[in-house]
N, C-alpha and C positions, 0 to 999 in steps of 0.2 A: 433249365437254368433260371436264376432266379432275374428278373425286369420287372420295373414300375408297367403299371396298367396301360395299353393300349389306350390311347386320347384323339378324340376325333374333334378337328373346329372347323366350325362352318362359318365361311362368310360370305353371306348371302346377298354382299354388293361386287362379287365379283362377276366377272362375266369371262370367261366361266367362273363357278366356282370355285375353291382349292380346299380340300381336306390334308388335314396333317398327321400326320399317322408318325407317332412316337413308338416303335413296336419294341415291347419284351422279346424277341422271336415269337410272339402268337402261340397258336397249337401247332408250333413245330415236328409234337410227335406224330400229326398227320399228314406230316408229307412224307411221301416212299422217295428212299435212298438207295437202291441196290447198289449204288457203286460206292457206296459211301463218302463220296468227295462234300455233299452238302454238310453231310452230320460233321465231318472234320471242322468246314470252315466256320459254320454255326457255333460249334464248340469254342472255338478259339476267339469269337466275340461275346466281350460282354454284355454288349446289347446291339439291337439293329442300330442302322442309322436313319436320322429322320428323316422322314421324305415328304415332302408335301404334293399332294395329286391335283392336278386342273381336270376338273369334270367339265365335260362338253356337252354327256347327256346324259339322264340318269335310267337307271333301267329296273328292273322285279330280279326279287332272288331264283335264282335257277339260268338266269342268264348269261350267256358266254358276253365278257366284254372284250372289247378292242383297248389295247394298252398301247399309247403311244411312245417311244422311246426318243429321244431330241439328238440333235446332231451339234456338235462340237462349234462354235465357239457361243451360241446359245443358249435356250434355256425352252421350253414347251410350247414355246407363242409362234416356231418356225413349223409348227402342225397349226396353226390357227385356222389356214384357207381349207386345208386340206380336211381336217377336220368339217367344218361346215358342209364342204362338198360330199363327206359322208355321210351327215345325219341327212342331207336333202335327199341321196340318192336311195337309202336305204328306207326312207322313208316312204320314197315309192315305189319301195317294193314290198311296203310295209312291213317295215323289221325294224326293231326298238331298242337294239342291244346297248350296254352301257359305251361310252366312248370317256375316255381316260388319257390322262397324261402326265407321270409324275417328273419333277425337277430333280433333276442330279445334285450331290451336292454341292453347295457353293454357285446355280443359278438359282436362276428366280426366287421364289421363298427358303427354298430348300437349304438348312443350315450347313457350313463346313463339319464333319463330323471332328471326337476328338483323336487326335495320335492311336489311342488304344484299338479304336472302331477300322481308323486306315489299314492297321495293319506294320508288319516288317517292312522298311525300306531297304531297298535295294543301293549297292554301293556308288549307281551312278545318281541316286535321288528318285527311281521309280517306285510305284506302289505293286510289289507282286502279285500282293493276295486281293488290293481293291478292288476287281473290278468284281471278282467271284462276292467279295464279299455286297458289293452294292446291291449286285444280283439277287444276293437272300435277301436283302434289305428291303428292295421293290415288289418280290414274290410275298415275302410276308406283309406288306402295307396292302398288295392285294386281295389278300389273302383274310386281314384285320376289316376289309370293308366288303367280307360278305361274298369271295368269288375264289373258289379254287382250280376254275382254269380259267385260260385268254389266248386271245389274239395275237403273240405279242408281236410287235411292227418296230421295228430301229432300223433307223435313216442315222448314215455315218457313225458317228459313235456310238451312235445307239443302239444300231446293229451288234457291235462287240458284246454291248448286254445280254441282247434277246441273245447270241451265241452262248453266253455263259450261262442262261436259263435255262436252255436246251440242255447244256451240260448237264446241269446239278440240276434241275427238276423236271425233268422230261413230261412226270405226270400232267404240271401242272398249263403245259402245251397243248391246246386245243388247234391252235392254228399260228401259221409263223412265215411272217413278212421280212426279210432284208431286202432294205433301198440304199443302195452308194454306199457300199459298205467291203471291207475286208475279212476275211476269215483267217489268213496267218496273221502273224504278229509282224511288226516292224522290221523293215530291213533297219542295218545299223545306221544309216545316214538319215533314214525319218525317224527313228528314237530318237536320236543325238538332237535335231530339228526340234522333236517335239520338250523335252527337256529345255533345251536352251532358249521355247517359248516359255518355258515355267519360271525359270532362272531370273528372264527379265522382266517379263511382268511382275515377279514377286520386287526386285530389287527395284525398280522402277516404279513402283508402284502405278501402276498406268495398267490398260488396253491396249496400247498402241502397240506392243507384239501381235494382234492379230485383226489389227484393221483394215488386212489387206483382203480379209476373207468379205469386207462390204466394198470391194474396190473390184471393178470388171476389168477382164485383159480382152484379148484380142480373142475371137471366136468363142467365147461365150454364148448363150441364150440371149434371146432379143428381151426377155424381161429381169436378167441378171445387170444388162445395160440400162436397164431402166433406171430413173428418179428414184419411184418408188422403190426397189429394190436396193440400191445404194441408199438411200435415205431411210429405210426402214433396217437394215440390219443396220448400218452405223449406230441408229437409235439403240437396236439390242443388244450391241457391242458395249454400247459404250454406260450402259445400265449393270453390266458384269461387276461380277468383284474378280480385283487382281487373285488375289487367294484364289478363288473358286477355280480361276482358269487355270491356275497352277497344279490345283490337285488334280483337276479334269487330264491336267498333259499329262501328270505322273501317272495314274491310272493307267491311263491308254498306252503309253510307253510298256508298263508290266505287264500287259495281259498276258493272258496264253495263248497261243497257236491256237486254234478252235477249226483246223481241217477237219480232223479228226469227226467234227463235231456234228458237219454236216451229213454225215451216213446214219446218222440216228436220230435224223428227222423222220418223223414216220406221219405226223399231223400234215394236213391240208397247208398247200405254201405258196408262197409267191416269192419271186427275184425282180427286182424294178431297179432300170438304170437307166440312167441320163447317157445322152448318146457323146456326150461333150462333155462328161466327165474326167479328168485326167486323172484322177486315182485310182474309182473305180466306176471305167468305163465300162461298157458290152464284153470287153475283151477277156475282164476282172471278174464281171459279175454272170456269164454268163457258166463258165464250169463250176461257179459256185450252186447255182440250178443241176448242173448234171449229177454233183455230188451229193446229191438229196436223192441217192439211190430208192429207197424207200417210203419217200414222198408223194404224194398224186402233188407235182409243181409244175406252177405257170413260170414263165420267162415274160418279161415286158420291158421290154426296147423305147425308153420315152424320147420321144423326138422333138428338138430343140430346147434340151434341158440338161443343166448340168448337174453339179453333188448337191445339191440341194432341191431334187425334185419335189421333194413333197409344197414345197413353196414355190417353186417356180413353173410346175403343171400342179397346180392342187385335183382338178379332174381325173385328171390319166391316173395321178396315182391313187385315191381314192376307189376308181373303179376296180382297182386292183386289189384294195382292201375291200372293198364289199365283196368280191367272188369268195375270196379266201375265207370270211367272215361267213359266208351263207354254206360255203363247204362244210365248213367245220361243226358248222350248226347240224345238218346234214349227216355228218358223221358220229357226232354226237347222239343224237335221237334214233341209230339205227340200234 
């Protein structure tokens, strides 16, 4: 297919840094599609969407990296702790692999893509084909910066990604982390929910549809109650664009079921849940582990944490990503 050149921009005052990866689909012809559901959706865009990536660490080519995937109403910066507590750990265990985090579109850097890129909508105002489609868009920005396999790690929405990876590019699977995360699609009253957060935010133009996700209830984590925790996602809440959170609901509204998906995990895994999660707690996340029939997977039970572990134990779960990360390395080299 024909796309303008691959463009990479570094700025070198961030911390982390972020590259932008405008992708043509890259060398698409070297990703293996036995099922052919990638070549479909690829076809049907005219170009990727852009994605802009937060590098945490940089690493030498031939390296498996870790790919962070961000949770819903945020943007890459709710990997910040957890992050860190990776390059420290891995560090001593002297392992140097890249650590990565790209933005979805409509956070962080990361631009809304156009109508053409989202895809068909659906007649209640979801995105069918978005999330598949983002999917290629993230693999190929990986892809564009020198790495044909990863780690991949999604925490709540971002899980629904790494599921769609798994999907459509199994190859490029070296190892593969869900945290607080679902594998079916939406019952009808959280589609409906999630939509009618699109609905208002878009019309409203505001955040205030989802600033209850920096507001703690009753039985919570002792650091979800915290200052810091309230005052730093409000911060990130309230940095969102109305758009972006719109597209991000309609997305996750469309996805597909991805049961299916988890029997053809065959890469090195892990399952991490917050024990206090109410969507997906131990109860949710734990036959999500058994259904990686084919997987050498850990289970991790995080204790006093809710959907948002990777920020609210950044340790616990981190140590989860370095096993999985050294696994796969491990698996790789045999």
């Amino acid at each position: 297919m024909a796309g303008h050149d691959n463009t990479l921009s570094r700025r070198s005052n961030a911390a982390p840094r972020t590259d932008t990866a405008a992708a043509g689909h890259g060398d698409s012809s070297a990703v293996a599609d036995p099922s052919g559901q990638a070549e479909g959706i690829m076809a049907a865009m005219p170009d990727d969407m852009e994605i802009v990536t937060s590098v945490y660490r940089e690493g030498n080519k031939g390296d498996i990296p870790v790919v962070l995937l961000h949770a819903f109403p945020v943007d890459h910066r709710v990997w910040d702790r957890c992050a860190q507590e990776l390059i420290r750990i891995s560090e001593e265990e002297h392992e140097n692999y890249p650590i990565f985090a790209p933005d979805m579109p409509g956070a962080g850097m990361s631009p809304l893509p156009e109508p053409g890129l989202t895809g068909p909508v659906g007649e209640d105002g979801s995105y069918p084909e978005a999330c598949s489609r983002l999917a290629a868009s993230i693999v190929m920005a990986i892809k564009d910066m020198g790495y044909d396999r990863a780690v991949w790690v999604g925490i709540s929405m971002g899980g629904y990604l790494a599921l769609a990876i798994q999907r459509l590019f199994p190859e490029s699977v070296a190892g593969f982390v869900l945290c607080d995360t679902r594998a079916e699609e939406d019952a009808p009253e959280a589609r409906a929910g999630r939509l009618g957060i699109a609905s208002e935010a878009l019309e409203s133009h505001s955040v205030s549809p989802v600033l209850h996700f920096a507001r703690p209830q009753k039985g919570d984590s002792a650091f979800k109650q915290s200052a810091e925790f309230v005052d730093t996602f409000t911060r990130w809440i309230d940095e969102q664009s109305p758009a972006g959170l719109a597209w991000r609901e309609r997305m996750a509204a469309g996805r597909r079921n991805e049961v299916a998906t988890l029997s053809s995990v065959t890469a090195p895994a892990a399952v991490v849940s917050g024990e206090l999660d109410r969507s997906s707690g131990p109860s949710v996340m734990r036959p999500v582990a058994e259904a990686m029939v084919h997987a050498d997977v850990k289970f991790y039970e995080i204790r006093d944490s809710g959907h948002f572990s990777c920020f609210e134990k950044p340790q616990e779960v981190a140590l989860a990503i370095e096993d999985a990360a050294r696994r796969a390395s491990q698996t790789v080299q045999r």
